[in-house]
N, C-alpha and C positions, 0 to 999 in steps of 0.2 A: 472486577468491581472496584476493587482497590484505584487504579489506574486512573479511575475515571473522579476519584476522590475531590472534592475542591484542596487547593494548595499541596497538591502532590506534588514531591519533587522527583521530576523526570529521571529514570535510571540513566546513569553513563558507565557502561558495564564495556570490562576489555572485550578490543574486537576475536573474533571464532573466526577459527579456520573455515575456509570455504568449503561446504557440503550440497549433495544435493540429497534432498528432500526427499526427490522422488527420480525415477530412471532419464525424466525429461523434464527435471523441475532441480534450480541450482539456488542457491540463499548465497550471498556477497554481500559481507557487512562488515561494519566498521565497529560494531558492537550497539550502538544507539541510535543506527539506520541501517536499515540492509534495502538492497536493491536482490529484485527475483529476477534469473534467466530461463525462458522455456527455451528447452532444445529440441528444436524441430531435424525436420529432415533437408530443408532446404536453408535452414541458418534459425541465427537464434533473435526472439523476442526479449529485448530487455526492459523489465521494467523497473525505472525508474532507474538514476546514472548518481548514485551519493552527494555530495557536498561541490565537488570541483575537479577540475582537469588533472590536477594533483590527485585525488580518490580512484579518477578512471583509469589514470595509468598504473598507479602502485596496489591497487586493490583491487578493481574488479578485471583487468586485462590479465594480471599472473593469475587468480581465480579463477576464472575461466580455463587459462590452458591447464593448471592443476588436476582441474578435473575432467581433461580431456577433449574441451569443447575449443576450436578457434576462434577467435575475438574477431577475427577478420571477417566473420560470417554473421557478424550483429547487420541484422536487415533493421531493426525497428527498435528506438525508444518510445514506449509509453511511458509519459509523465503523467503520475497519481496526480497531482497538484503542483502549485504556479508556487513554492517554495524551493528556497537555491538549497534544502537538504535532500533533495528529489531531482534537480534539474541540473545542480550543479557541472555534474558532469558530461552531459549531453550533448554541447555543443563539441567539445573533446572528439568525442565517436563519431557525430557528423561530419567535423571537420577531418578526422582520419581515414574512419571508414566510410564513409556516406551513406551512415544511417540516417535514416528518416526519422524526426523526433514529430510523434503525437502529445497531443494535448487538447482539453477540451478549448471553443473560442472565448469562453467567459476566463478562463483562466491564463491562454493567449494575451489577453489582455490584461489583469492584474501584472501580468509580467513585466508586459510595457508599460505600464503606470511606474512601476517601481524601478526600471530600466537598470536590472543589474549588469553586474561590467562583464560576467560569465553564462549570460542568460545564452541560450539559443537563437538563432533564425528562426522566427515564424514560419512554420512547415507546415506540418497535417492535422486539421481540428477533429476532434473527435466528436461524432454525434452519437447522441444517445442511442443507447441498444446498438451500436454501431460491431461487426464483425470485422475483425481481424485476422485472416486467416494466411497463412505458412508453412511449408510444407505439410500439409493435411492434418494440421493443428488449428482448431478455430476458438479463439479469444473473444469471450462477449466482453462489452466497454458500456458500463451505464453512468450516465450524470447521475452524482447522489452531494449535488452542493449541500453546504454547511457548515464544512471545517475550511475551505474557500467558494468561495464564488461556483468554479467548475470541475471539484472533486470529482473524480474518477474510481469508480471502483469494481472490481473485472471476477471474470466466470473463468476457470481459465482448466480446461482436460489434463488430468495428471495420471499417470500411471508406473507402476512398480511390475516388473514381471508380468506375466497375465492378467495381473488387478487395475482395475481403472475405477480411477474416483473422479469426484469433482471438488475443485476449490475454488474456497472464494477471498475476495483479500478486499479489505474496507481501505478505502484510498485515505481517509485523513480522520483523523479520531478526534482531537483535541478540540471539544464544545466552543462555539463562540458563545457570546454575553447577553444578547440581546431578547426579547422574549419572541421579535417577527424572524430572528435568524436561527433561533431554537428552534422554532414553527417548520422553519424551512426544512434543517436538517433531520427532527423526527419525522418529515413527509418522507426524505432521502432510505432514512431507516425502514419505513415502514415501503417503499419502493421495492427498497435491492432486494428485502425479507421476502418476496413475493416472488423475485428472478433466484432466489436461492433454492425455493421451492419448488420453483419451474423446474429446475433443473437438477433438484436433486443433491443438491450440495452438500458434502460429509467432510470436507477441509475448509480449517479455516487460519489462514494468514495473515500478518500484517509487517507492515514496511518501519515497525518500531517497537521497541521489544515488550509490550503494554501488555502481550497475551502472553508469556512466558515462552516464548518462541525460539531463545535463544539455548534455554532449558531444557526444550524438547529437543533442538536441536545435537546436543551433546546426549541425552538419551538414546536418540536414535545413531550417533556415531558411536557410542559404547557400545550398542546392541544390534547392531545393524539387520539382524536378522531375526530381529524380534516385533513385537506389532508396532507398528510405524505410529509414533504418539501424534501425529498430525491428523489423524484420522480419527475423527471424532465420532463421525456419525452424525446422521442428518438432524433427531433432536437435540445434538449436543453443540451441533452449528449453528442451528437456528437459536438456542438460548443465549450463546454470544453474543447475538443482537436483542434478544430481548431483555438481556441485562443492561445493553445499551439504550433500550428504551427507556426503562427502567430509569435509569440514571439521569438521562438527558428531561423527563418530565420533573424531576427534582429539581433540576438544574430552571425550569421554564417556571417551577413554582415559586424558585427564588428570586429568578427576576421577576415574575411578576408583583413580587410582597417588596422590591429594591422600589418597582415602581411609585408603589401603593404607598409606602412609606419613609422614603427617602435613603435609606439604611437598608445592607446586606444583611439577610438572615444566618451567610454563611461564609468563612473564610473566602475572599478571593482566588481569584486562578491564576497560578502561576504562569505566567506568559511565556516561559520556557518549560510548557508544558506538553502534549503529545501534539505532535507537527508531524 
């Protein structure tokens, strides 16, 4: 809740060692972005590549083999969103390993609008409900725009030992302003809350440290063999988004009262706020 605060100032917390989460599930961050690796049987799904070529060589490449996995075996970036702290490193891996970078086409395109110098090659669009599947690993991909244009955010099979769970990881968090793109993004919420359900979802992740992630993550490396604090349970996942409901109808109430009377009811949003 806090997170989602008007005029929060975004954590910039030191980056953590690389862990993985789960047997087939790896966390690579810098501290104030992490990119997730599923480790398949047939190579690994990256999602989202940090900030730049510089991140994916010095951070996510030793990462990776730290914790046993080859870098050489990256099949696939998924990009959450059309932001160079998500994409930065992508073309990096493509142009090394020739991974295939995803992204939805709505966000394809904000890229190209903004034609960063480190952007990627336009490669694979992502459609909604769209299946990604790797060595007999299969990733759902839904459009939940509102934090851009063509936010991304994935179902993705995790398991520990004989335990199998499911998680979910919200592609972009940080509210836009408007009252028709607040509209947007609680339909987004009110969407994915429905494929979380579908599927049962008792993990919940995100690509910035808004949900204490980084916290849980040194928990679970203290304790490694104690309940995995990623694992919420299915009412405890489902209430991370309805505290994002929650939050974001405040946020629609405020713009609509900015509209009504020319004047914010409530602090502004920090622009270097959750991305």
């Amino acid at each position: 809740m806090t997170a989602l605060t008007p005029g929060r100032e975004f954590p910039r917390p030191p980056a953590p060692a690389p862990i993985k989460l789960f047997d087939n599930l790896a966390m690579l961050s810098t501290g104030w972005v992490s990119a997730m690796a599923v480790l398949t049987d047939d190579g690994i799904v990256l999602i989202d590549a940090l900030t730049s070529a510089a991140e994916a060589e010095n951070v996510l490449l030793p990462g990776l083999r730290e914790l046993g996995a080859d870098p050489e075996t990256i099949r696939y970036v998924v990009v959450t969103h059309g932001h160079d702290d998500h994409f930065g490193g992508a073309r990096y891996l493509a142009d090394r390993y020739g991974a295939r970078v995803l992204m939805s086409p709505a966000d394809w395109d904000l890229v190209a609008g903004t034609q960063p110098a480190d952007a990627p090659a336009r490669d694979l669009e992502i459609a909604d409900g769209q299946r990604l599947t790797l060595g007999g690993t299969t990733i759902q991909l839904h459009h939940t725009p509102g934090h851009t244009p063509g936010t991304v955010s994935l179902i993705i099979p995790v398991r520990t030992g004989s335990e199998r769970h499911t998680a979910m990881l919200w592609g972009g968090t940080n509210p836009p302003t408007t009252p028709t793109a607040l509209r947007t993004y609680l339909g987004s919420i009110d969407s994915f809350r429905a494929q979380m359900r579908r599927t049962n979802a008792d993990v919940e992740l995100s690509n910035h440290p808004n949900d204490y992630g980084l916290q849980r993550a040194e928990q679970l490396r203290s304790r490694p063999d104690g309940p995995n604090p990623f694992v919420l349970g299915r009412p405890r996942t489902q209430r991370y988004m309805t505290v994002m409901d929650s939050m974001l109808r405040g946020r629609l109430a405020d713009a609509q009262a900015r509209n009504a009377t020319g004047h914010s009811r409530s602090p502004g949003v920090s622009e270097q706020g959750l991305c």
